[in-house]
C-alpha positions as CSV (number, residue, x, y, z in Angstrom):
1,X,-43.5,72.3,-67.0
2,X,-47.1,73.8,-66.7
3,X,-47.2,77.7,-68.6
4,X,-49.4,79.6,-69.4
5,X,-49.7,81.4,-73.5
6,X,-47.1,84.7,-73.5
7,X,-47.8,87.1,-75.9
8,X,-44.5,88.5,-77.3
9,X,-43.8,92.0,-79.2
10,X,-43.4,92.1,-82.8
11,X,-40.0,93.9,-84.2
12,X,-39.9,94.6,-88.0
13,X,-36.8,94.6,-89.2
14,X,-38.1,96.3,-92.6
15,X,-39.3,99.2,-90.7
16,X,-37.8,102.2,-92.2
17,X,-37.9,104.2,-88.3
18,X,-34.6,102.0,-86.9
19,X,-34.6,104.1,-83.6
20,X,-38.1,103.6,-83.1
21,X,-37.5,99.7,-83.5
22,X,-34.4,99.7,-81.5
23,X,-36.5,101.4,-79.0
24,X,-39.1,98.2,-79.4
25,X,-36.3,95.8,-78.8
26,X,-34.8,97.7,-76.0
27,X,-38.4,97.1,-73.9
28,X,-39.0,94.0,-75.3
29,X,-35.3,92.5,-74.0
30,X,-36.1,94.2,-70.4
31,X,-39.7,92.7,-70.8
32,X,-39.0,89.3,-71.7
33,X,-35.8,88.7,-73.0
34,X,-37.4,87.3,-76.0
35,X,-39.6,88.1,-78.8
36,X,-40.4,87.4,-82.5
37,X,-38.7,88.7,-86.0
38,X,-40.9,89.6,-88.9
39,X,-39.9,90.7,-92.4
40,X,-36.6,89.3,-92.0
41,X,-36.0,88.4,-95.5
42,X,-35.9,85.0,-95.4
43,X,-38.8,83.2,-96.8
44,X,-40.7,80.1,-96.1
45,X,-39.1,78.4,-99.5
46,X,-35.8,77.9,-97.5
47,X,-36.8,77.6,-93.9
48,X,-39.0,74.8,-95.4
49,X,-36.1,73.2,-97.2
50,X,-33.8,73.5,-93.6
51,X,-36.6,71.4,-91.6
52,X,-37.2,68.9,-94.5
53,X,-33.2,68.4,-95.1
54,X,-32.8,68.5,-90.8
55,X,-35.5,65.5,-90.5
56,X,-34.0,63.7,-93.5
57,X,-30.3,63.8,-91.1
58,X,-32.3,62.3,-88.2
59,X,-34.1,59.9,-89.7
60,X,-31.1,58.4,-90.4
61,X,-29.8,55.1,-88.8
62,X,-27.6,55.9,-85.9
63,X,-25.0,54.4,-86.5
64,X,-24.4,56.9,-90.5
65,X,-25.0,60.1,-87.9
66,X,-22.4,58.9,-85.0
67,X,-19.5,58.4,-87.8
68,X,-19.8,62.4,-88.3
69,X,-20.1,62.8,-84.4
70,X,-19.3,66.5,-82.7
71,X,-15.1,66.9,-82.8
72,X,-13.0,69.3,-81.0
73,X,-14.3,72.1,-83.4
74,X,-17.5,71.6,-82.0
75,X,-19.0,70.8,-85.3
76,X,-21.2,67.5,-86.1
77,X,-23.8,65.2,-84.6
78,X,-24.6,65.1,-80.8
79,X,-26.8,62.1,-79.8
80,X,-29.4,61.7,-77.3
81,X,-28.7,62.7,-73.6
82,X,-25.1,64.0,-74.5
83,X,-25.8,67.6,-73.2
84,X,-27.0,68.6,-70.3
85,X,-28.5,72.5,-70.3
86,X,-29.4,71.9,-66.2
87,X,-26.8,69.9,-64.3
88,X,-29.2,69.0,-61.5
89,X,-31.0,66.9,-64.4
90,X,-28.3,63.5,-64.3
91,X,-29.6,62.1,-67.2
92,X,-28.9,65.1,-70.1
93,X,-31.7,66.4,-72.4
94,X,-33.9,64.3,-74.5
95,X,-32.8,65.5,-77.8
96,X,-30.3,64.8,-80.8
97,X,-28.6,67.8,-82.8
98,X,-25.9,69.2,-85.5
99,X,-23.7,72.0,-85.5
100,X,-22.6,73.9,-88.2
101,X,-20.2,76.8,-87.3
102,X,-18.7,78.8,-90.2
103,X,-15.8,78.7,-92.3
104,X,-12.4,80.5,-91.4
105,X,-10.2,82.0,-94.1
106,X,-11.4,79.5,-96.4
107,X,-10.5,76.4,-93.7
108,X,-13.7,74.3,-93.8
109,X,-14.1,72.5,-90.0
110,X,-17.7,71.9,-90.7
111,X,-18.4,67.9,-91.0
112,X,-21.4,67.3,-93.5
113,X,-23.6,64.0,-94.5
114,X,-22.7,61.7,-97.0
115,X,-23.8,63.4,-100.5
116,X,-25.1,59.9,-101.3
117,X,-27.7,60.0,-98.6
118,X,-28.5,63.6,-98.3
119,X,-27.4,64.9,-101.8
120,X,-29.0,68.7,-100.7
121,X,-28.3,68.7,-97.9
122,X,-24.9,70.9,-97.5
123,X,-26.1,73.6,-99.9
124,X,-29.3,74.3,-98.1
125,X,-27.2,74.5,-94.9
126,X,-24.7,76.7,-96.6
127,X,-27.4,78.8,-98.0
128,X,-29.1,79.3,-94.7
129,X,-26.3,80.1,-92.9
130,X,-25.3,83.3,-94.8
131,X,-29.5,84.3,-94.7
132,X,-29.5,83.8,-90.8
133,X,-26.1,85.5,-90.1
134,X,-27.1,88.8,-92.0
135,X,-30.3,89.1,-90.0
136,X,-28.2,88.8,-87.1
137,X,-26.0,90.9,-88.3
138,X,-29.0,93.8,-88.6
139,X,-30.5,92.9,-85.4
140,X,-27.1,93.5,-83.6
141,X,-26.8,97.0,-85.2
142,X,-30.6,97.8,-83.9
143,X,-29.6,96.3,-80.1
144,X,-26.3,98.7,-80.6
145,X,-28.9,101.7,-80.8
146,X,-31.0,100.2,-78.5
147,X,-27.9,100.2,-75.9
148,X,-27.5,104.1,-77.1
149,X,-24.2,103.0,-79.0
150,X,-23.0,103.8,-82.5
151,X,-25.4,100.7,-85.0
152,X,-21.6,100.1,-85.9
153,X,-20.5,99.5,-82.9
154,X,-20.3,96.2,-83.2
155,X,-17.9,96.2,-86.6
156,X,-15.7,98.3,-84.7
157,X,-14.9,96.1,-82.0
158,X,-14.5,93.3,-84.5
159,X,-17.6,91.2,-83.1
160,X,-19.0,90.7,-86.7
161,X,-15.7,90.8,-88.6
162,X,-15.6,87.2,-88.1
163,X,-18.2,86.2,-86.1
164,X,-18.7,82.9,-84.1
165,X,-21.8,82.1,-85.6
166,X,-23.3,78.2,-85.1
167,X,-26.6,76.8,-86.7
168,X,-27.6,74.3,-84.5
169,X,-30.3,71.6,-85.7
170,X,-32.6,70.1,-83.5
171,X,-34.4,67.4,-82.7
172,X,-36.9,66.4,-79.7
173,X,-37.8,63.2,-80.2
174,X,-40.4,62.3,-77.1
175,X,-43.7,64.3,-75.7
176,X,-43.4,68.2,-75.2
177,X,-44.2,67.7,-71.8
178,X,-42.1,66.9,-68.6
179,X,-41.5,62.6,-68.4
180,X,-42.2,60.0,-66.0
181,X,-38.4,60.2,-65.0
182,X,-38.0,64.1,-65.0
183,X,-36.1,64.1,-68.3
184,X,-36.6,67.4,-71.0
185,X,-35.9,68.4,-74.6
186,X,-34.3,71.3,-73.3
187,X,-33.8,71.6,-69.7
188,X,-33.5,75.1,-68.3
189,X,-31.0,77.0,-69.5
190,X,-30.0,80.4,-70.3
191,X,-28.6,81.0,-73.9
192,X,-24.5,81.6,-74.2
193,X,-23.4,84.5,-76.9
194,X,-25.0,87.5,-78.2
195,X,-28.4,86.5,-79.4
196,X,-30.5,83.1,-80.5
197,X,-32.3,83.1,-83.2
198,X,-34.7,80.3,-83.4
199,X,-36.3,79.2,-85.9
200,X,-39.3,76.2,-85.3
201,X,-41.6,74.3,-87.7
202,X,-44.8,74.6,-85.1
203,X,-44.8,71.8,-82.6
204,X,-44.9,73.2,-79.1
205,X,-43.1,72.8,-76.3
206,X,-40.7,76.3,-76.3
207,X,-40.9,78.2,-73.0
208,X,-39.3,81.3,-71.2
209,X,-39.2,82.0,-67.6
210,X,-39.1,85.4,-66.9
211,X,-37.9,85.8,-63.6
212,X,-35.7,82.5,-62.5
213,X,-35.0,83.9,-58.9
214,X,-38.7,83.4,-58.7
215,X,-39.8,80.5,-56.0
216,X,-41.8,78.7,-58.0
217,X,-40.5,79.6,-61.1
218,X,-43.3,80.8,-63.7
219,X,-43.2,79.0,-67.1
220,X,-44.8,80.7,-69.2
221,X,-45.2,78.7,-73.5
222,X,-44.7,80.5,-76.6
223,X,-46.2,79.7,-79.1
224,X,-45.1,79.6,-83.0
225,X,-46.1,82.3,-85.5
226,X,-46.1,81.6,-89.4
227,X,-43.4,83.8,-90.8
């Protein structure tokens, strides 16, 4: 899809003003919907350790990735064209990925690589996963005081007591850009849950649409930031 550049608003999450940031977020979600985290707290060291540690996963031959394949519990490898975001696209999205959802009262559902192949692999994962879900955890108690509600509010109805929390891993193996045969990465979707947070390594192709009752619908790209 053709866009255009969007430039998003900033949010600090180190700010020491939290109503004044809530404030941010609150125009920035009527706005756009979207926008960018800085100082979060998680530094390049690990982020580049996730990408490095996702590429070495998909690099690996097909047939090692479908023997941990996505179960019931929603955890594990999904291969190409095995989700479909927009069901008027027949042949599913262009792109391979891994879930990793957390771990219940000590139960472990997760399904991880071979430590042979990917000896780091899990541990970087696990590692990540606690980083990301307290900056989510934050950013839910800024959109609670966004929404003029208690920044607790969402302890108290027991949404972060045990949260369902997933790290997907993605890959996108063909061109940014639409295909021959009308296939996507990602075809247009709306995010399920409370928030996305998205992390990508700088190769283009991420878009929002603002306004999808919009005939034609304006695409508009985002592009990555450092940090």
């Amino acid at each position: 899809m053709e866009g255009e550049t969007l430039n998003l608003p900033f949010i600090d999450l180190s700010a020491p003003d939290r109503i004044s940031t809530a404030k941010l977020i609150r125009q920035a979600c009527l706005d756009h919907g979207f926008f960018y985290l800085i100082n979060h707290g998680i530094d390049d060291g690990i982020l580049k350790r996730v990408f490095e540690e996702s590429r070495s996963f998909f690099c690996l031959p097909l047939q090692e990735k479908m023997k941990i394949e996505r179960n019931s519990e929603h955890r594990g490898y999904t291969p190409l064209y095995s989700e479909t975001l927009d069901p008027s696209v027949s042949k599913g999205d262009l792109k391979e990925s891994f879930y990793i959802g957390p771990v219940e009262a000590q139960i472990d559902r997760n399904q991880w690589p071979p430590h042979e192949f990917l000896p780091h692999w899990r541990s970087t994962m696990e590692c990540y996963y606690e980083k990301i879900l307290n900056v989510g955890k934050i950013l839910l108690s800024l959109i609670a005081l966004a929404l003029n509600l208690d920044e607790d509010f969402f302890e108290k109805v027991g949404a972060l007591s045990s949260p369902m929390a997933f790290i997907r891993l993605l890959h996108y193996p063909g061109s940014p850009t639409i295909s021959e045969d009308g296939s996507y990465g990602a075809s247009a979707h709306s995010d399920y849950g409370m928030i996305t947070l998205l992390a990508t390594d700088g190769v283009r192709g991420l878009q929002i649409c603002r306004e999808k009752d919009n005939k034609p619908q304006i695409w508009e790209d985002v592009n990555h930031v450092e940090g």
